[in-house]
C-alpha atoms as an extended CHARMM CRD file, in Angstrom:
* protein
*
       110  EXT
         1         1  UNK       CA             94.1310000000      120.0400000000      107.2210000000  PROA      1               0.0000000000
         2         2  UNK       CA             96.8210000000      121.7240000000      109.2370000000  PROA      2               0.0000000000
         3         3  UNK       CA             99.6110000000      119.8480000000      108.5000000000  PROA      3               0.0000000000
         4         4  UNK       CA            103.2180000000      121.5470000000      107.1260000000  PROA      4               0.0000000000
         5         5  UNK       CA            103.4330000000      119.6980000000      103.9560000000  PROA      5               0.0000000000
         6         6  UNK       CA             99.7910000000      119.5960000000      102.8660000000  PROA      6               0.0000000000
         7         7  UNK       CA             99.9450000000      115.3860000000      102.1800000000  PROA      7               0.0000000000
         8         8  UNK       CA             96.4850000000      114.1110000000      103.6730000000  PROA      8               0.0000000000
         9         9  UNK       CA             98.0620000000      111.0400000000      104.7120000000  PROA      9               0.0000000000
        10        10  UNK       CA             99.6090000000      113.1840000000      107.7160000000  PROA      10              0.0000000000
        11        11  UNK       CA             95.7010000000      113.4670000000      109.0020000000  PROA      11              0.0000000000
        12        12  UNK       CA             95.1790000000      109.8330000000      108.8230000000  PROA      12              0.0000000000
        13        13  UNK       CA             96.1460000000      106.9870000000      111.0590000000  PROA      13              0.0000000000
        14        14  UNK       CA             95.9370000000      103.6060000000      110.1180000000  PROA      14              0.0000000000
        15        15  UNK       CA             94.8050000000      100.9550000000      112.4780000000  PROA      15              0.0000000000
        16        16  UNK       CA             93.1230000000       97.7600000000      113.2350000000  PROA      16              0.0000000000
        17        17  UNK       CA             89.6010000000       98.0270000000      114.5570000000  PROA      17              0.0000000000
        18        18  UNK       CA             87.7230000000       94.7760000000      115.9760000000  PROA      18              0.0000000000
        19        19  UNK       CA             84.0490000000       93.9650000000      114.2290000000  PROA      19              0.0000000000
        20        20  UNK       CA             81.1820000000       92.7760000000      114.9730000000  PROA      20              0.0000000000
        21        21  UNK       CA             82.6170000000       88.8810000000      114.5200000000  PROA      21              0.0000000000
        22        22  UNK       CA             86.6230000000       88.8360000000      116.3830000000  PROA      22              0.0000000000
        23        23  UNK       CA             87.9350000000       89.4340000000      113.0140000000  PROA      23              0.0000000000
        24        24  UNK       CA             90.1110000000       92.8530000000      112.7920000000  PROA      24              0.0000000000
        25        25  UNK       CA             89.6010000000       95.3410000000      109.5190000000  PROA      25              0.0000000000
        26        26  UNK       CA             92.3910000000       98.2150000000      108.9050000000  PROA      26              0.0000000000
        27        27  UNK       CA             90.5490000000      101.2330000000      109.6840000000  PROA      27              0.0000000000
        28        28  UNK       CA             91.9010000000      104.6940000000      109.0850000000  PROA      28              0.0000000000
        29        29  UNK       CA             91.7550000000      107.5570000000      112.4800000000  PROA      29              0.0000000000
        30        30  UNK       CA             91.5900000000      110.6770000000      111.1750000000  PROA      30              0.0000000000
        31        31  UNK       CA             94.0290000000      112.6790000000      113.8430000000  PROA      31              0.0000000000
        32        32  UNK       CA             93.5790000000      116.2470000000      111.8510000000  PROA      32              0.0000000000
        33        33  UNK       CA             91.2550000000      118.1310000000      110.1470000000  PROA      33              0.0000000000
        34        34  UNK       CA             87.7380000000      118.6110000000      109.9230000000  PROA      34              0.0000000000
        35        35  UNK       CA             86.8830000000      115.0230000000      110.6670000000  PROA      35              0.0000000000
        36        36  UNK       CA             88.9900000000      114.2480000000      113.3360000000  PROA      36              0.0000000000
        37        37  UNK       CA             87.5950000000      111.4950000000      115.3530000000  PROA      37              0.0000000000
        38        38  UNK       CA             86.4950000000      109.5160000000      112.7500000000  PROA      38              0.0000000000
        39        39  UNK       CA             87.8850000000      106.2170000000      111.8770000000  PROA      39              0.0000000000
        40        40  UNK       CA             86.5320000000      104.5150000000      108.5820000000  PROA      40              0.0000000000
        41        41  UNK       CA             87.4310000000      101.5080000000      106.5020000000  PROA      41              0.0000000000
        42        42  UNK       CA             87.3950000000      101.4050000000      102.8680000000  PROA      42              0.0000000000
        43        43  UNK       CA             84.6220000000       98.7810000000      102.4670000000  PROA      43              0.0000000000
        44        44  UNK       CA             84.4600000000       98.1560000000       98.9660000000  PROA      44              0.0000000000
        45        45  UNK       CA             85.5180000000       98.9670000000       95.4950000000  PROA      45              0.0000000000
        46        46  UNK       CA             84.1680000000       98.7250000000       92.3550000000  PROA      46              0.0000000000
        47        47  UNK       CA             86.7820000000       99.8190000000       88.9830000000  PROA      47              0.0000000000
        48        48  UNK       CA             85.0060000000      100.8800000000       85.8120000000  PROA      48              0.0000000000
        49        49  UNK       CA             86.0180000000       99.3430000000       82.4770000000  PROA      49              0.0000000000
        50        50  UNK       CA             86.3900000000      102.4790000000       81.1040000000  PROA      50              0.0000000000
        51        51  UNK       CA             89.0450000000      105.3670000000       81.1710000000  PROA      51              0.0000000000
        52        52  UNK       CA             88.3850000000      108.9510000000       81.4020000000  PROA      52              0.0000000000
        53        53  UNK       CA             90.2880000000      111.4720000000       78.5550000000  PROA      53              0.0000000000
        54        54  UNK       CA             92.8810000000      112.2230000000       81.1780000000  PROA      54              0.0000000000
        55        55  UNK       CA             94.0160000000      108.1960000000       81.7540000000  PROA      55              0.0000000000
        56        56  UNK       CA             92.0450000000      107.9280000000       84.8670000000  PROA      56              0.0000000000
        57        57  UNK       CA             89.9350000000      104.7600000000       85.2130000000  PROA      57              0.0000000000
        58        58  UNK       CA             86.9350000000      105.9500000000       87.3710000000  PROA      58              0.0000000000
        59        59  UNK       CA             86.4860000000      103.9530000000       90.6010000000  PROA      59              0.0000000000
        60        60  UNK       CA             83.5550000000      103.5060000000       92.6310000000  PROA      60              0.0000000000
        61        61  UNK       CA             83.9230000000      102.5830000000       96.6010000000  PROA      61              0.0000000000
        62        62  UNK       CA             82.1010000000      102.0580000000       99.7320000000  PROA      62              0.0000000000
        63        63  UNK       CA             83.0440000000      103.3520000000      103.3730000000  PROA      63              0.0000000000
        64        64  UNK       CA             81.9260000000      102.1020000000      106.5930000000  PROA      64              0.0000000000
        65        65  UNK       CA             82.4370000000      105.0200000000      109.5010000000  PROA      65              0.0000000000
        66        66  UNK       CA             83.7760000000      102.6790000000      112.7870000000  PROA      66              0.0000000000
        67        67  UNK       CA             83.8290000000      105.3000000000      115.2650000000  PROA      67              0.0000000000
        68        68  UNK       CA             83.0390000000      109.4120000000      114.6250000000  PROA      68              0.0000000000
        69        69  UNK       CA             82.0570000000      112.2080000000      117.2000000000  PROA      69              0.0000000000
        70        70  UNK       CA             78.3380000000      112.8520000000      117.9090000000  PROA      70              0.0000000000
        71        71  UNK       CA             78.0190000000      115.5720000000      115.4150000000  PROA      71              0.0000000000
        72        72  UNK       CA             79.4960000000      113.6150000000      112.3910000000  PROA      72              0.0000000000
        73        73  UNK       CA             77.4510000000      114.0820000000      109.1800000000  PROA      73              0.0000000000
        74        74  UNK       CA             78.6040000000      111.4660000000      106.6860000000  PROA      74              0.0000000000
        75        75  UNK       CA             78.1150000000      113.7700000000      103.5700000000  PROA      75              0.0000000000
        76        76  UNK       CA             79.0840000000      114.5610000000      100.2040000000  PROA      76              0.0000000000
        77        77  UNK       CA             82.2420000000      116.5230000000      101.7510000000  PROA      77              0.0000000000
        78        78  UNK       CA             83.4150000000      113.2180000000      103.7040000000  PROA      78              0.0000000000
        79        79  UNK       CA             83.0360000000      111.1990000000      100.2900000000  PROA      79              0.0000000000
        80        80  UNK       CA             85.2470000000      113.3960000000       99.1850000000  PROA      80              0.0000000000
        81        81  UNK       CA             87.7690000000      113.6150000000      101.7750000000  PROA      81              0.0000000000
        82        82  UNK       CA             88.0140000000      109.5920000000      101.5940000000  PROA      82              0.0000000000
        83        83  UNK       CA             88.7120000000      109.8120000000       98.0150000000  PROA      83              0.0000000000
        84        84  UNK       CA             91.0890000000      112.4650000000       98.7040000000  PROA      84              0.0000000000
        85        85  UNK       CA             92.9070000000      109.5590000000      101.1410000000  PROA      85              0.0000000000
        86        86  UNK       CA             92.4850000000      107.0460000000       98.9670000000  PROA      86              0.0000000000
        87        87  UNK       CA             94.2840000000      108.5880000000       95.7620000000  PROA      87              0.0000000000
        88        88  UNK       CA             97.0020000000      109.2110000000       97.8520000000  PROA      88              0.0000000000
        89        89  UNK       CA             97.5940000000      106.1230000000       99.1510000000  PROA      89              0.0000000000
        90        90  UNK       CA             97.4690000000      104.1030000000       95.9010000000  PROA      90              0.0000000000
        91        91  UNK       CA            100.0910000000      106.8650000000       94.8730000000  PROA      91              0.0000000000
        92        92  UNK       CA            102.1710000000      106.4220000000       98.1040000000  PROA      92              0.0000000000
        93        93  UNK       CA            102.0640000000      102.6770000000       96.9350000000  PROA      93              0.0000000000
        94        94  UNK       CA            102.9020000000      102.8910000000       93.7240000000  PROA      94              0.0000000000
        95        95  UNK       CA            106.1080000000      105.3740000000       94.1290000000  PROA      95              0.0000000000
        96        96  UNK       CA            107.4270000000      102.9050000000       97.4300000000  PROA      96              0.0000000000
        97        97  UNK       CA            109.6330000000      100.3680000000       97.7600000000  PROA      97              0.0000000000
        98        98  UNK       CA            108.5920000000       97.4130000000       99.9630000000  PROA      98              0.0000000000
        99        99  UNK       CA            111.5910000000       95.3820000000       99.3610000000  PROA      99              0.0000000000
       100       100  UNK       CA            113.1140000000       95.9050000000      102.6610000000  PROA      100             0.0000000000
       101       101  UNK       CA            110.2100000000       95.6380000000      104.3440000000  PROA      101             0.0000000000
       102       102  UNK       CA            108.8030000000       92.2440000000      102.4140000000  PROA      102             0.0000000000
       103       103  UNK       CA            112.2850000000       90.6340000000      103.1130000000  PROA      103             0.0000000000
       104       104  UNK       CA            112.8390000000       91.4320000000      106.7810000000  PROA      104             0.0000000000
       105       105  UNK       CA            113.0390000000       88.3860000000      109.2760000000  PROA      105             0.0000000000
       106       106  UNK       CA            110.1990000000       88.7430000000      111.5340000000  PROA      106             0.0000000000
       107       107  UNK       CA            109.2300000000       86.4810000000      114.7300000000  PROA      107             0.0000000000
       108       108  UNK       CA            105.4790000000       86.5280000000      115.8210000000  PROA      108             0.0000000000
       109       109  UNK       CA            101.8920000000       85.2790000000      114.9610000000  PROA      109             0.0000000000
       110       110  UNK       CA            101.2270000000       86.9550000000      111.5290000000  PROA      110             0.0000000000
């Protein structure tokens, strides 16, 4: 990852990608890095009922890869990269404030 402050949600992108049936899924571009040019959506998740020594409650999930270059390899490094993402963003979420955002007039189809 080659971005200054080392936060891997700087090499990800979110946005919507179209399946198979209309309906739109948030998918996440990868824009740096080693898989760059892969956009994936977290498919499902599974949380275990029990916590590890350090706190952690060990969570399970599924990816599905939307779009990747020809020589993508879905491997054991990717799985890790997307859990990489993944803690971060529940962090992100957990240390932000939505307030403004939740409360803001919008106009639109939502």
């Amino acid at each position: 990852m080659s971005n200054d402050d080392g936060n891997i949600l700087n090499s990800i992108m979110p946005r919507l990608v179209t399946i198979s049936d209309g309906d739109s899924v948030l998918g996440l571009e990868i824009i740096d890095g080693p898989y760059k040019g892969v956009t994936f959506s977290f498919k499902k998740f599974t949380v275990m009922r029990e916590r590890m020594i350090n706190g952690m409650v060990p969570t399970q999930f599924e990816t599905k890869i939307h779009e990747a270059p020809e020589d993508f390899v879905q491997d054991e490094g990717f799985d890790s990269f997307c859990s990489e993402v993944l803690l971060a963003w529940l962090h992100f979420i957990s240390i932000t404030s939505f307030d403004t955002l939740i409360k803001m007039e919008t106009s639109g189809v939502h």
